[in-house]
C-alpha positions in Angstrom: 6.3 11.3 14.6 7.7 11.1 18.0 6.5 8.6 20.2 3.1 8.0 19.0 4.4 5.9 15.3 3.3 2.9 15.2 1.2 3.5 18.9 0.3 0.1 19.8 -1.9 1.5 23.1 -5.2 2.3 21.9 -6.4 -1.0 20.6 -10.2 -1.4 20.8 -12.2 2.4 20.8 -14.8 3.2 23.4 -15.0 -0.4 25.3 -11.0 0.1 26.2 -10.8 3.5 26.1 -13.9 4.3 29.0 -13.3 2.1 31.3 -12.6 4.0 34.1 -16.3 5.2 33.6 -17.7 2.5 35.8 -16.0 3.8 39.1 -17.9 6.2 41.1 -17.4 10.0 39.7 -16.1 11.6 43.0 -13.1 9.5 41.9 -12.5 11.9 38.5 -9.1 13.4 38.0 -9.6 16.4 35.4 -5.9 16.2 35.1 -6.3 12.5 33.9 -9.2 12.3 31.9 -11.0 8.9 31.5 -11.6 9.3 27.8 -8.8 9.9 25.3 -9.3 13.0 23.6 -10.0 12.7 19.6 -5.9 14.4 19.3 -4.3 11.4 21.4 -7.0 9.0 19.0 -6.0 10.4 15.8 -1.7 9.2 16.0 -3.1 5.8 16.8 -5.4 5.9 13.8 -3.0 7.4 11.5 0.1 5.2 12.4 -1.5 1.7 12.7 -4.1 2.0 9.6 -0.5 2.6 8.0 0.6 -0.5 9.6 -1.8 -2.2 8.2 -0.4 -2.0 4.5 2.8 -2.6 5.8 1.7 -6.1 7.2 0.4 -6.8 3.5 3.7 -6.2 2.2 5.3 -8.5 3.5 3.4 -11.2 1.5 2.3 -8.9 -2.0 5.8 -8.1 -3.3 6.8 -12.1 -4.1 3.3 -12.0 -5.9 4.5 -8.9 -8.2 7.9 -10.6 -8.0 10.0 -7.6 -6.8 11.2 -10.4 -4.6 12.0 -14.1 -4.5 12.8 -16.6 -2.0 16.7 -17.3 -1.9 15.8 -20.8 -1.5 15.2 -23.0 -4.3 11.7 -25.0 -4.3 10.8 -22.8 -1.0 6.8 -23.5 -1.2 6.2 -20.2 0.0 5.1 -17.2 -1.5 7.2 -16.7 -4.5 5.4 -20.1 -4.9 1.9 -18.9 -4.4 1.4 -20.4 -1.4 -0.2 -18.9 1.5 -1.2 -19.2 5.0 -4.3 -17.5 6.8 -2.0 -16.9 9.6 0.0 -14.3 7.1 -3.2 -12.4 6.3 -4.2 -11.9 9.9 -2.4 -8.6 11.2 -3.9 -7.2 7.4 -7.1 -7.8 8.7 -6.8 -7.4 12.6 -5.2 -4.2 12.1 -7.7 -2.7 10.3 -10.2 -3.3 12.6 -8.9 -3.7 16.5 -5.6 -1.6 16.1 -7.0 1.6 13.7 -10.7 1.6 13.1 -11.9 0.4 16.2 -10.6 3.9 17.6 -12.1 6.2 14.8 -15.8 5.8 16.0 -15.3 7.3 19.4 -12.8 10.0 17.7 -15.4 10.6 15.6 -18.0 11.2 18.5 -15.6 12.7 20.7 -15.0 15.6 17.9 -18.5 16.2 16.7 -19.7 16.7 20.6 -16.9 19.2 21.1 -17.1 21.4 17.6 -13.6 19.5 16.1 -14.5 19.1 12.2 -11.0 18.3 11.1 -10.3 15.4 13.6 -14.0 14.5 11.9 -13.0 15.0 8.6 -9.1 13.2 9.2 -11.6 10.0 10.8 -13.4 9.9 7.6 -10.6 10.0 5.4 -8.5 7.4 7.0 -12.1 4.7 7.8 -11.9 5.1 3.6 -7.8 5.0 3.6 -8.1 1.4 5.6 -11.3 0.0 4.1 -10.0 0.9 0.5 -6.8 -1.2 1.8 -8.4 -4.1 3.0 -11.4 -5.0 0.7 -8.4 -4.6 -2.2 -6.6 -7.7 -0.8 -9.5 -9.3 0.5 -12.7 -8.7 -1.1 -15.8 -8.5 1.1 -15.1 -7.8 4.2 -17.5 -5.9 7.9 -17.9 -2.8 8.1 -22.3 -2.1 8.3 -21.7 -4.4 11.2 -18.0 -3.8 12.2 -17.7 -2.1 15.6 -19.6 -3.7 17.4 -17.7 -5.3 20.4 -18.9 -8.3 22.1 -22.3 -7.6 20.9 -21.9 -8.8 17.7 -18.7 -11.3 17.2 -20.0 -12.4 13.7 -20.6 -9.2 11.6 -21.4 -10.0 8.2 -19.1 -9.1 5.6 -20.5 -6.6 3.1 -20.1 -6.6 -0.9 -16.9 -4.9 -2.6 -19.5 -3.3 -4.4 -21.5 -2.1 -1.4 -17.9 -1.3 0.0 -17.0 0.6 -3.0 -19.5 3.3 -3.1 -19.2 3.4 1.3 -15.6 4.5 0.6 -16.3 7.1 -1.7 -19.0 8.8 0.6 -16.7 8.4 3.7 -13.9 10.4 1.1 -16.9 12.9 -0.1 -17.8 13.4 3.7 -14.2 13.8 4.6 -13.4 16.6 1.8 -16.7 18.4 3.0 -15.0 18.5 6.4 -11.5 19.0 5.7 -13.2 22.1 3.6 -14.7 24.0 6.6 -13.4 27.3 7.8 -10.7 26.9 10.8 -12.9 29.1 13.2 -15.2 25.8 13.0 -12.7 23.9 14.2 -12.0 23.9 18.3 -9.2 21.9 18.8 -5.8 22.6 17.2 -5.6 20.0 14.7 -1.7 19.1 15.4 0.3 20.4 18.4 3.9 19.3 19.6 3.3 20.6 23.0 3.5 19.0 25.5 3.6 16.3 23.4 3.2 15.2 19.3 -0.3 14.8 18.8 -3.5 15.3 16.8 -2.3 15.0 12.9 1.0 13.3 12.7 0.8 12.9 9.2 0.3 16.2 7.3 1.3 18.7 10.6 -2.6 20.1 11.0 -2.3 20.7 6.8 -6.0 20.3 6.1 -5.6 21.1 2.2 -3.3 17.9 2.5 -5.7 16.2 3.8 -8.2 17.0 1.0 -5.9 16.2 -1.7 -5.3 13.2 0.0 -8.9 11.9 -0.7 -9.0 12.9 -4.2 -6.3 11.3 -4.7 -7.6 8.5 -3.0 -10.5 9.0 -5.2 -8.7 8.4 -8.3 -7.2 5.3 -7.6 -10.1 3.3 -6.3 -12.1 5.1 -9.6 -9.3 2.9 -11.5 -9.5 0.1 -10.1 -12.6 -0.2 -12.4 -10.9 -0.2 -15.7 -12.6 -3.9 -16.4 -16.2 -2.5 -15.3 -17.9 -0.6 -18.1 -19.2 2.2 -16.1 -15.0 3.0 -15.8 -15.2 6.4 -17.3 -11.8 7.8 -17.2 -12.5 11.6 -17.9 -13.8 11.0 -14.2 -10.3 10.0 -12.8 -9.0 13.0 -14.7 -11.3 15.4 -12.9 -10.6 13.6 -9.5 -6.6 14.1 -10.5 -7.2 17.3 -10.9 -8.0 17.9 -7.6 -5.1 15.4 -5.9 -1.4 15.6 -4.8 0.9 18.9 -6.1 3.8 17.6 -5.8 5.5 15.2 -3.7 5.6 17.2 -0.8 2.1 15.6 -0.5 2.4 12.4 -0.1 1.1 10.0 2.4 3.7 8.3 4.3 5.2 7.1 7.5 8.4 8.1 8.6 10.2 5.2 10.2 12.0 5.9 13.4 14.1 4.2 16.0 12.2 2.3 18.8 12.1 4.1 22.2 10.8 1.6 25.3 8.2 0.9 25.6 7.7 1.3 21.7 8.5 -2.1 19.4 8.4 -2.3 16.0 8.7 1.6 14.8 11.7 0.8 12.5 11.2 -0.1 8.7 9.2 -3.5 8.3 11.6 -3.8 5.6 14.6 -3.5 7.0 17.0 -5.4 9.3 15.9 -4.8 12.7 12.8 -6.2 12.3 14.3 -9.1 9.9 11.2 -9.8 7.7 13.4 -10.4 4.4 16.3 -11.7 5.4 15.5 -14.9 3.2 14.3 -12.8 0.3 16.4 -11.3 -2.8 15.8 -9.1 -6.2 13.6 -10.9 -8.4 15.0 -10.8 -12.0 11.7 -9.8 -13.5 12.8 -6.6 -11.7 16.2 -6.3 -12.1 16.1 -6.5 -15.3 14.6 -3.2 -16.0 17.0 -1.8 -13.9 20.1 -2.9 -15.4 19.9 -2.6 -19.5 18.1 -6.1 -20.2 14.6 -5.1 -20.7 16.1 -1.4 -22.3 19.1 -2.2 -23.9 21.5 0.1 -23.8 20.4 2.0 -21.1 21.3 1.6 -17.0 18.7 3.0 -15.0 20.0 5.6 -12.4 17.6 4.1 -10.1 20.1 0.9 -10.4 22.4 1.2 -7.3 19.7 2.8 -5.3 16.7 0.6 -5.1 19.1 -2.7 -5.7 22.8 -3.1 -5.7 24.4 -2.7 -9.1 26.3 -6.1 -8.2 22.5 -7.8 -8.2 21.5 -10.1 -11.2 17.6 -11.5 -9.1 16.5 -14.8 -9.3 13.2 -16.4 -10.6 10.2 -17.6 -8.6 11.0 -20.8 -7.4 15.1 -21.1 -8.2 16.4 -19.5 -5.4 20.3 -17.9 -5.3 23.6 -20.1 -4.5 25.0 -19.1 -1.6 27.1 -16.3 -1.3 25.5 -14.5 -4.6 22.9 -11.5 -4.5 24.4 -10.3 -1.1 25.2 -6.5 -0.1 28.6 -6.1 -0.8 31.0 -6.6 1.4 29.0 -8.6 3.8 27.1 -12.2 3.4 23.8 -10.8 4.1 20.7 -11.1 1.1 21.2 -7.7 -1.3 17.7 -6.8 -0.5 18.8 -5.0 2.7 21.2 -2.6 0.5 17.9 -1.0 -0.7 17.1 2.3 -0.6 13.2 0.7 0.7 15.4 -1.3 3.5 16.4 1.9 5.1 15.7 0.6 9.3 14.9 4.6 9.5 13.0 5.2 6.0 9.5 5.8 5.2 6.3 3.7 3.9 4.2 5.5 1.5 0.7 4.6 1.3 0.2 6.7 -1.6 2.3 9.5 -3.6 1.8 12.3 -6.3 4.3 10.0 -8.1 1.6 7.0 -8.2 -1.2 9.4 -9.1 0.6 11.1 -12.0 0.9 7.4 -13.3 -2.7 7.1 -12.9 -3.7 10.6 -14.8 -1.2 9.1 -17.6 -3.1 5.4 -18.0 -6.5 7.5 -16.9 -5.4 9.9 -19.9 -4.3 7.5 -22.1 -7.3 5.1 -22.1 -9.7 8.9 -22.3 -7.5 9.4 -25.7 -5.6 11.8 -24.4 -2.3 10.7 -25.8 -0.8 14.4 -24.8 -1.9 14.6 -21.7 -0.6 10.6 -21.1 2.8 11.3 -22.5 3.6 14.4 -20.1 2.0 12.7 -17.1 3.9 9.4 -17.5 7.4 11.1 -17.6 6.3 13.9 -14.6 5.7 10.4 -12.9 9.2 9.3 -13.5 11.0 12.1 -12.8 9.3 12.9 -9.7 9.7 9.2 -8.6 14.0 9.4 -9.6 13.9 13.1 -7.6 12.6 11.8 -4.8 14.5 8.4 -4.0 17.7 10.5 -5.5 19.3 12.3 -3.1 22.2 9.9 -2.0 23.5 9.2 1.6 25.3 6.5 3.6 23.2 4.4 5.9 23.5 1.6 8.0 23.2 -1.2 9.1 24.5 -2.5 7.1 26.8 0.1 5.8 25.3 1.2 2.4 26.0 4.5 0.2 23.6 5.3 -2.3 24.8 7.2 -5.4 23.0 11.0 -5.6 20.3 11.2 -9.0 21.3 14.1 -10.5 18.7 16.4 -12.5 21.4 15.6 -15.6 21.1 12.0 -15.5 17.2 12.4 -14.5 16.9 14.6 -18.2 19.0 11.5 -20.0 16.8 9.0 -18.8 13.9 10.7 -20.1 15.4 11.3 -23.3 17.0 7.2 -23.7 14.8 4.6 -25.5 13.8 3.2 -22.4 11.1 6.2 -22.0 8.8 6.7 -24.5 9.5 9.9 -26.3 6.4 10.0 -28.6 2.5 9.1 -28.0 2.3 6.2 -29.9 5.5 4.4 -28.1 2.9 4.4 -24.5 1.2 1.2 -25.9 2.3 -2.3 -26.6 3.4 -3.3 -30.1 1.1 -5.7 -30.3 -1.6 -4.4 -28.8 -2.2 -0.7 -28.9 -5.0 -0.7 -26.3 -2.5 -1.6 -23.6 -0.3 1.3 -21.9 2.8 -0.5 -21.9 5.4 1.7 -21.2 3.3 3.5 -18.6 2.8 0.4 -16.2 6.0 -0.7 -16.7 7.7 2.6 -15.5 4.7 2.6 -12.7 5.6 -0.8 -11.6 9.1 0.4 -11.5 8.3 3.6 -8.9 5.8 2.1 -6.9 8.4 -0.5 -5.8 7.0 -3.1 -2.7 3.9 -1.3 -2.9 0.6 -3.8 -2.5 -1.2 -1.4 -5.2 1.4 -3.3 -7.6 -0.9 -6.0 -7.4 -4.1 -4.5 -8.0 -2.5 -3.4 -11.0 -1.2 -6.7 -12.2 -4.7 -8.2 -11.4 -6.3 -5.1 -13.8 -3.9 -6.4 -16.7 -4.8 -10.1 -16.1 -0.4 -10.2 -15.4 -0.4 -10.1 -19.2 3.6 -10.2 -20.2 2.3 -7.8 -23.2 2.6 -5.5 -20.5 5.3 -7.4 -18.1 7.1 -8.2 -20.1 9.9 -10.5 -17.1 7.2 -11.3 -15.8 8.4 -15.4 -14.8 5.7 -18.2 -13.9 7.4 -20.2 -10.5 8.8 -23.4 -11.2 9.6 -26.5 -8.9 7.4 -28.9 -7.0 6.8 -26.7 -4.6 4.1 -24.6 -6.3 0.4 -24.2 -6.0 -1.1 -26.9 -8.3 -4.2 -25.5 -8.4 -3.3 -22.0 -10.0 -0.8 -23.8 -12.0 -2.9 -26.1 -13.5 -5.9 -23.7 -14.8 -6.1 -23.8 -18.3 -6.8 -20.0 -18.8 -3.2 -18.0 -18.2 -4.2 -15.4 -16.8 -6.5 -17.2 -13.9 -3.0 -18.7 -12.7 -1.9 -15.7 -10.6 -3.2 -14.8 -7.1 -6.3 -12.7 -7.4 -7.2 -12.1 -3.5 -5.5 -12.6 0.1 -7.2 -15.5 2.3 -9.2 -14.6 5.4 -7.6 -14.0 8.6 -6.6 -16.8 10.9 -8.9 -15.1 13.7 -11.5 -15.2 11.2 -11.4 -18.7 10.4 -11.8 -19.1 14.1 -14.5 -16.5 15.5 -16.7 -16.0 12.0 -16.5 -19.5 10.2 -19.9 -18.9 8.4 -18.9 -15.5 6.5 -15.9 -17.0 5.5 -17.6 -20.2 4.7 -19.9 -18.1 2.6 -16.8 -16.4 0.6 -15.4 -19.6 -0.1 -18.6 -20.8 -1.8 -19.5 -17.7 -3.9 -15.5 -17.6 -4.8 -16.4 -21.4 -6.0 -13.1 -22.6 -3.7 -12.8 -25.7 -1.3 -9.2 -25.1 -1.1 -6.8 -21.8 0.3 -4.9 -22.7 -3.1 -8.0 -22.9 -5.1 -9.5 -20.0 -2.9 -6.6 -16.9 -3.8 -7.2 -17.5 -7.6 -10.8 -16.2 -7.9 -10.9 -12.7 -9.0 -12.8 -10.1 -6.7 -15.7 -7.6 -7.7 -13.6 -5.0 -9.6 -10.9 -8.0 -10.9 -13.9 -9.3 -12.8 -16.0 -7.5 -16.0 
C-alpha cells in the first residue's frame, strides 16, 4: 500500500481539493496540478472507507462478546453502554475522510474517458454506505455532499438506502465490465509512486466480484423481510469471490512521517485493547467446551491456548488472561493483533458461509453442507500459516492441511445435512452461524448477524447476558429477551451538534428518549 494506507490528506472532495482555482491562471504549474487526479483520489477512498469499519470495531466486538472488559463492573461496552463520541469517526469517516472525495473522482474520471476509477467510486460509495446505515440506520446521502451549502442534510430511509446501494453495486459491475481500451488512465501504477487501485492492483474482475459479493450479503440481511428470497443470494454467490485470493482487505503497515495510525487498530501500537480480553462465550468454542472432545486448531492462533475469557461484566484478576510470558492482556497474542496484519472488510470465507445459510434456508441441504465446511477450511487455510511476530513476541503454531481434514471430520463440524440446524429448532442453521461467528472473528458483520437471529442462544449457544450494576437498565429490563441486546449504534457526537433535528427525528420514530433506550430499537431490516 505504500504511503497512501490510511491517507489522511484528502479530507473534504472538490471544496479542499480546488482551491488553488481561485488564483489568477497565469499562476498554473502543469507540473503541479490544482486538482488531484481521480488515481491520487482513489488510495484515499479505498484506505479510509476501510477505516471506517475499523473505527466500528472497536466498539462491535464487546457487543458479539469476542471481547470483555478486564475490569469487573466496567460500565462500558461489554456493559452495553455507549457514548456518541465512540460512534463519531464511524460516521465522520464515511462522509469527510472517504466519500467526500468520490464525487469529484467520479467527475474527474467521466470528463477524461476513466470508467474503472468510475466503476471503483461506485463500488466503494455502496462499500461505505452498506457499512454505515448497518450500524446506524438512516443516515445522508440524497443530500450528503453538499458542503457549507447544506449543513443539515436529511437522513434518508434504510429502505431508500437499501435499494441506492444496490444500483450504485449494479452501476459499478456495469463499469468494472467495460473493455480496457475504454479505459484512459492505468487503473493502478507504482511509478513514480503507488497509486490508482491499491486494493486489488488495477484487477477489475476483482472488483466485480467484489460487488456481488457485496450483493449477497446486504440481500441477507433481509432474512426477517418476506420478500428475502434466498435463491437470489445463491445467484448473486455465484457470481462473488473464487477463492481467498479475492478478498477485500487492508494490509496494515508501519507508519512512515508524516503518516499516523497505519498499524493494526488492533494491535499494540495504537493501544485500543489493552483493557480488553477473550470473552468466554468465545473461547469456549475454541478449547473443547462447546465441542467436547475436540481442540480447535484455530486455538493458539486467534487466542492463546493458556486463555480461559471472562464474562460481560466480571472482568479477569490480575495477572490471569495475559500473553505469556509478559503481564500484558492475552488479546494482543492474537493472530487479529498483528501491529503489521490486515482488516478484512469482506472475504470468500464470509460469503461461502452466506451461500451455506442462503442454501440452507432455499432447501438446499447439499449445497449448505459443502458450502459451510469450504467456509471453514478456507477460513483455518488462511489464518494458518504460522510465524513469529512481535511486539510482543508471539509464535503462532502452522494449520496443517492434516489437522484442517480432522477438524472437518470431528463432531464439532457437522458431517450430515440434518446436523446444520438446531436440535430444537430445525429452522435455525446452527452449526453454520456458529462456525461463521468463529471465522469472521472482530468483524462488525458479527452483529448484523446476531441481530438477524434475535442473539437467540439456540444458535449461541455461550452466548452470556452482562452482570453487575454497571449495565444498561433499560435493555436489561425489557421484558422480551431478545429486545435486550444492542440493535443500532448512536448518532455521531458531531451530529448531535450540527444536525439536532434529524437526529431528534430518529430518536422519536426509534420511540427512545434515552442513548440506553435509543441502541435497543431494531432498524429497517432488524425488524419483519
Amino acid at each position: 500500500m505504500k504511503k497512501y494506507l490510511l491517507f489522511l490528506g484528502l479530507l473534504l472532495g472538490g471544496g479542499v481539493l480546488t482551491s488553488c482555482e481561485s488564483f489568477l491562471d497565469v499562476n498554473d504549474n502543469p507540473n503541479n496540478p490544482s486538482e488531484a487526479t481521480p488515481n491520487f483520489l482513489l488510495p484515499s477512498i479505498i484506505s479510509n472507507g476501510i477505516q471506517t469499519q475499523m473505527f466500528t470495531a472497536l466498539r462491535t466486538p464487546y457487543i458479539t462478546q469476542y471481547v470483555v472488559s478486564r475490569t469487573v463492573n466496567s460500565g462500558g461496552n461489554d456493559q452495553f453502554r455507549f457514548t456518541n463520541a465512540q460512534s463519531t469517526n464511524t460516521f465522520n469517516y464515511s462522509y469527510f475522510q472517504s466519500g467526500g472525495n468520490i464525487p469529484p473522482m467520479m467527475k474527474a474520471a467521466q470528463e477524461e474517458g476513466s470508467v474503472y476509477y468510475v466503476g471503483a467510486g461506485k463500488i466503494m460509495q455502496a462499500l461505505i454506505l452498506a457499512h454505515l446505515t448497518d450500524m446506524m440506520g438512516d443516515v445522508p446521502y440524497s443530500e450528503a455532499y453538499q458542503g457549507g451549502s447544506n449543513y443539515k442534510p436529511k437522513y434518508d430511509s434504510q429502505e431508500q438506502l437499501y435499494a441506492t446501494i444496490n444500483q450504485l453495486l449494479d452501476e459499478g459491475i456495469v463499469e468494472m465490465s467495460k473493455d480496457p481500451s475504454q479505459n484512459k488512465r492505468p487503473f493502478y501504477s507504482t511509478t513514480p509512486s503507488e497509486s490508482g487501485d491499491i486494493l486489488y492492483k488495477g484487477d477489475p474482475g476483482k472488483w466485480v466480484r467484489l460487488a456481488y459479493s457485496l450483493k449477497a450479503r446486504q440481500l441477507q440481511h433481509l432474512t426477517k423481510k418476506g420478500s428475502y428470497d434466498p435463491n437470489a443470494v445463491l445467484a448473486l454467490v455465484d457470481k462473488g469471490f473464487r477463492n481467498s485470493a479475492d478478498d477485500a482487505q487492508l494490509q496494515y503497515q508501519a507508519a512512515v512521517a508524516p503518516l499516523a495510525n497505519t498499524t493494526n487498530i488492533f494491535g499494540t501500537t495504537r493501544a485500543n485493547f489493552g483493557s480488553a480480553t477473550f470473552s468466554s462465550n468465545f473461547i469456549k468454542y475454541l478449547n473443547g467446551t462447546t465441542f467436547p472432545g475436540v481442540t480447535d486448531p484455530r486455538f493458539g492462533v486467534m487466542a492463546p491456548t493458556t486463555s480461559t475469557g471472562a464474562a460481560p461484566g466480571a472482568g479477569t484478576p490480575t495477572g490471569t488472561n495475559v500473553t505469556p510470558g509478559t503481564t500484558i492482556t492475552d488479546f494482543y497474542a492474537s493472530w487479529y493483533a498483528r501491529d503489521l496484519g490486515y482488516y478484512e472488510v469482506i472475504t470468500y470465507h464470509e460469503l461461502k458461509f452466506i451461500e451455506a445459510e442462503a442454501a440452507f434456508k432455499a432447501g438446499q441441504k447439499g449445497r449448505a453442507l459443502t458450502a459451510y465446511k469450504e467456509g471453514i477450511r478456507a477460513h483455518m487455510t488462511k489464518i494458518g500459516t504460522g510465524g513469529s511476530f512481535s511486539a510482543p513476541t508471539v509464535t503462532f503454531p502452522a494449520i496443517t492441511p492434516a489437522q484442517i481434514t480432522a477438524y472437518l471430520n470431528s463432531s464439532a463440524v457437522a458431517q450430515t445435512e440434518a446436523q446444520l440446524a438446531s436440535p430444537t429448532n430445525p429452522n435455525l442453521p446452527k452449526a453454520i452461524m456458529e462456525q461463521k461467528y468463529i471465522a469472521m472473528f472482530l468483524n462488525p458483520e458479527s452483529w448484523s448477524d446476531m441481530r438477524r437471529y434475535d442473539f437467540s442462544t439456540d444458535v449461541y449457544v455461550n452466548l452470556q447476558y452482562p452482570t453487575g450494576t454497571g449495565i444498561n437498565t433499560a435493555l436489561s429490563n425489557n421484558p422480551d429477551p431478545a429486545m435486550r441486546f444492542p440493535r443500532r449504534m448512536l448518532p455521531g457526537a458531531t451530529e448531535t451538534l450540527y444536525n439536532p433535528d434529524e437526529v431528534a427525528r430518529m430518536f422519536a420514530e426509534a420511540g427512545a428518549t434515552t442513548n440506553d433506550e435509543y441502541v435497543g430499537k431494531p432498524l429497517w431490516w432488524d425488524r419483519p
